[in-house]
C-alpha positions in Angstrom: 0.0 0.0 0.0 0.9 3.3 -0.3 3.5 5.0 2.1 2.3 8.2 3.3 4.2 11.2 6.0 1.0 11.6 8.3 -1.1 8.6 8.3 -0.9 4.9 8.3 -3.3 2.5 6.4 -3.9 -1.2 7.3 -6.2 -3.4 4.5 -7.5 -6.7 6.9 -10.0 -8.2 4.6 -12.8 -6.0 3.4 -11.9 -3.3 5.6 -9.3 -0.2 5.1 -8.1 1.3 8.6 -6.8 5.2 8.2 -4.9 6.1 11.6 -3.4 9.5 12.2 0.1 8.9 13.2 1.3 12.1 14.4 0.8 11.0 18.0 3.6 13.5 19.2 1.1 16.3 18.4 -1.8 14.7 19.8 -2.5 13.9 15.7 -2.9 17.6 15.1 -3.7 18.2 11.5 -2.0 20.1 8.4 -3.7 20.7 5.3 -1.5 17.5 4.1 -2.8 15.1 6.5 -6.3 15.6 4.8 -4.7 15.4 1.4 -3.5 12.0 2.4 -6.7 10.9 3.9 -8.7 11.7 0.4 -5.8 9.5 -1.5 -6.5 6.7 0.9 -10.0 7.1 0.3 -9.5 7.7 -3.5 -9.4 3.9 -5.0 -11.2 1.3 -2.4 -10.4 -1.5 -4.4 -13.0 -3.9 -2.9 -12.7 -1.9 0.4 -16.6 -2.5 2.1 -15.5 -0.1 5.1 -13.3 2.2 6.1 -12.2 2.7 9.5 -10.3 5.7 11.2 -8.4 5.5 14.4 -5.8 7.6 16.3 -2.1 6.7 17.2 -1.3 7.2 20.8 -3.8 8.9 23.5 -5.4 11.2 21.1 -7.5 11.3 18.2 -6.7 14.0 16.3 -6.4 17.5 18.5 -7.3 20.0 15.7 -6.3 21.5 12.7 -2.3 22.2 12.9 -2.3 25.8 13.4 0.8 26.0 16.1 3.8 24.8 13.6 2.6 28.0 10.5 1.2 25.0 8.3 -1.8 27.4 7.9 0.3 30.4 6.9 1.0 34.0 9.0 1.3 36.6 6.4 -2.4 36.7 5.8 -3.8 34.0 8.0 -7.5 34.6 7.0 -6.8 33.9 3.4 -4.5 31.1 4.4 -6.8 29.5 6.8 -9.8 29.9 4.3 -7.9 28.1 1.5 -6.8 25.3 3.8 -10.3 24.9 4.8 -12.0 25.0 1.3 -8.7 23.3 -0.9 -7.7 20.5 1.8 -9.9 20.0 4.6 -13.1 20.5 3.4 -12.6 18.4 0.3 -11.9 15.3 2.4 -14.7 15.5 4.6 -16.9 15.9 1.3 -15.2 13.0 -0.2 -15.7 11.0 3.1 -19.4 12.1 3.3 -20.0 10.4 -0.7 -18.4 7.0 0.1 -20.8 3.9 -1.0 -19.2 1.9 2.1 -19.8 2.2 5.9 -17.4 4.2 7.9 -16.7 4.0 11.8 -14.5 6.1 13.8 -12.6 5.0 17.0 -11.9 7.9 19.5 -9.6 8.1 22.3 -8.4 11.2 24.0 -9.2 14.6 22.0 -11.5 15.0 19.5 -11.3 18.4 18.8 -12.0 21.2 15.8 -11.2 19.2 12.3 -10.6 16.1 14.5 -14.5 16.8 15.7 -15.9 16.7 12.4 -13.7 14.0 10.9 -14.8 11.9 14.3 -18.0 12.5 13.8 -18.1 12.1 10.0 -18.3 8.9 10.1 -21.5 6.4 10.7 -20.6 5.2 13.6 -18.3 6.6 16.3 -16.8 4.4 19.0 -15.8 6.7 22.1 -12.7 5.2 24.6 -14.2 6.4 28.2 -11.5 9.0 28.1 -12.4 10.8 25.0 -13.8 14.4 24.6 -15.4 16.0 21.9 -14.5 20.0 21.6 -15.4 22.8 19.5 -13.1 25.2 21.0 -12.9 28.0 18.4 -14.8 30.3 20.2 -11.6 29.8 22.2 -9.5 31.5 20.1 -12.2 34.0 18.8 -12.9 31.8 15.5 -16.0 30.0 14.6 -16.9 26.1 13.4 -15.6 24.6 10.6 -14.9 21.0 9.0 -19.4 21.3 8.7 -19.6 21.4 12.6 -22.7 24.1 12.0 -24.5 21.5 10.0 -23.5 18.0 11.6 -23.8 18.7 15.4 -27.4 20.5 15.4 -28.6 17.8 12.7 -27.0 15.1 15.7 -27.5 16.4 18.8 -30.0 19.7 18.5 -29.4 23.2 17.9 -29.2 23.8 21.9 -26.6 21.6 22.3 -24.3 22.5 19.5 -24.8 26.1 20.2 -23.4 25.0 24.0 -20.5 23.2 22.8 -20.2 26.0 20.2 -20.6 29.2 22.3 -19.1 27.4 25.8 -16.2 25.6 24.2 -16.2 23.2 26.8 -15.6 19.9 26.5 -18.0 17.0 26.2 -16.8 13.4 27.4 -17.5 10.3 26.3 -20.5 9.4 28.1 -22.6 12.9 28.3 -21.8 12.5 24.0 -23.4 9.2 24.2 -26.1 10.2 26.0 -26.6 12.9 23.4 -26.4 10.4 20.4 -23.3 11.7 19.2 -21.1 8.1 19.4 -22.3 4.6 19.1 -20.8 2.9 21.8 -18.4 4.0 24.9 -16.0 1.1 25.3 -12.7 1.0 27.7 -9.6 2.4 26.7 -7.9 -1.1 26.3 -10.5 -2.6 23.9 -11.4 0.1 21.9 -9.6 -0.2 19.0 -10.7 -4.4 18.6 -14.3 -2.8 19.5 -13.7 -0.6 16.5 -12.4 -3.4 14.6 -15.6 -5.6 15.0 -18.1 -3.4 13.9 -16.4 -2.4 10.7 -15.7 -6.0 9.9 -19.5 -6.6 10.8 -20.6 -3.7 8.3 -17.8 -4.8 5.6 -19.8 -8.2 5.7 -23.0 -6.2 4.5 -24.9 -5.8 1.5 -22.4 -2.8 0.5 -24.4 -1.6 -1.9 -27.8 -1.1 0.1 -25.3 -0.1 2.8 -24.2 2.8 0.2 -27.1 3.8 -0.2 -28.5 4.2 3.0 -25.2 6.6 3.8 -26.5 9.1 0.8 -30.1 8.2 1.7 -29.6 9.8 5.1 -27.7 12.2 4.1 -30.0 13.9 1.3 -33.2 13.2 3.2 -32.6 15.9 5.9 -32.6 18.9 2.9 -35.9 17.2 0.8 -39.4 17.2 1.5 -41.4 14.3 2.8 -42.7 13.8 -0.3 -39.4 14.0 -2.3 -37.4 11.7 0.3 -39.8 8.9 -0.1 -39.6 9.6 -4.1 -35.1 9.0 -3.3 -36.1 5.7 -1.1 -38.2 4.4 -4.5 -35.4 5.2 -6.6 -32.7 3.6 -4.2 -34.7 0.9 -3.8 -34.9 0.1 -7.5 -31.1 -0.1 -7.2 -30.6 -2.0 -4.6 -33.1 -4.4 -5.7 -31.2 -4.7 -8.6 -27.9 -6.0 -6.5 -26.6 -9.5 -6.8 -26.9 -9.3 -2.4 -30.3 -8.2 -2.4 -31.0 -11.9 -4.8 -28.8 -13.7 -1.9 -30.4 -11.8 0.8 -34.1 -13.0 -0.8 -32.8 -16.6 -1.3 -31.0 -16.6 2.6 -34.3 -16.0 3.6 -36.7 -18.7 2.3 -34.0 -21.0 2.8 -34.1 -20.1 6.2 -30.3 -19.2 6.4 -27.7 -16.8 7.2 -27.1 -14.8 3.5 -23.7 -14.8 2.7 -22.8 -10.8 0.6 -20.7 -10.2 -1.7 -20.6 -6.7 -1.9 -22.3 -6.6 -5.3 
């Protein structure tokens, strides 16, 4: 696979692990990381889920603003091109995927490494993980799609709190908001994370696919025109070589067995 400066990748089977392997910056992020991310993600190449992880006790602390990656000599227009040539384009590319995606989360989970967290379908928390928006902070406001993923998640209360309080919000107060999945211990969580994407790689991928875009483009439509999506994605999924297993597993009264086709 290919070697890359700020992230590892691992193929086991059907799955495609992404970890963030600057663990002696907590996994801050420079516009590169991201770049790398959206390679990784570029060619799945039978991939049926993608997993993203952390090395060492954090997840990924932010966008790399300390070390100038961001620039100084106008650090508006520098921050606004990192955000709408590198970061932004990843998260896009993540959001259009036609395979599951989980996240595993331990230590911070702040700015960027919020949104990427988050960006995926389902989040694992470790029981010492945060989640922060901390811009207000540093007198900056939300990006990475924070204003349109936490109040479509959690409420417009609550991500106006974590918004406007920049406070931290642990693992199991983001549970109890519906934020993550799961809340597992710190010594498990990456096996935890593991399981599920291996459980969701052995899917019918394409329904699976669908469902991710389904979701997605049912909270702008109309009642109306997100039932008129589910016809359409239906016809497609239908038409899958898993959906004719899934049919047959049934009145044969046995697991099904996908493919991914």
């Amino acid at each position: 696979m290919t070697q890359y400066e700020h992230i590892l990748t691992e193929r086991r089977g059907d799955v495609l692990a992404i970890t963030l392997n600057r663990p002696e910056r907590l996994n801050a992020a420079p516009p590169a990381m991201f770049d790398e991310i959206g390679s990784a993600i570029g060619a799945l190449d039978g991939v049926r889920a993608v997993l993203f992880l952390g090395a060492g006790r954090a997840f990924c602390s932010g966008a790399d603003v300390a070390s100038g990656a961001l620039g100084a000599d106008d650090p508006g227009e520098a921050t606004y091109r990192a955000l709408s040539e590198h970061y932004h384009p990843t998260l896009e590319a993540i959001a259009a995927l036609p395979v599951p995606v989980v996240s595993g989360v331990r230590g911070a989970a702040a700015g960027i490494g919020c949104s990427l967290a988050l960006a995926a379908d389902f989040c694992i928390a470790a029981k010492d993980a945060y989640f922060l928006q901390a811009f207000v902070n540093i007198g900056l406001v939300p990006d990475g799609g924070a204003s349109w993923m936490l109040p479509r998640l959690i409420g417009r209360a609550r991500a106006l709190e974590m918004m406007m309080l920049g406070e931290r919000i642990h693992a199991e107060r983001a549970r109890d908001w519906g934020m993550v999945y799961e809340v597992a211990h710190e010594d498990v969580l990456d096996a935890e994370a593991w399981r599920l994407a291996k459980r969701l790689a052995a899917g019918p991928t394409v329904a699976l696919g669908l469902m991710r875009r389904q979701m997605q483009d049912a909270l702008g439509l109309s009642y109306a025109d997100a039932m008129q999506r589910e016809a359409e994605n239906q016809r497609t999924a239908r038409g899958s070589a898993d959906s004719m297993e899934g049919g047959m597993a049934f009145l044969q009264k046995r697991k099904p067995e996908f493919k991914g086709q």
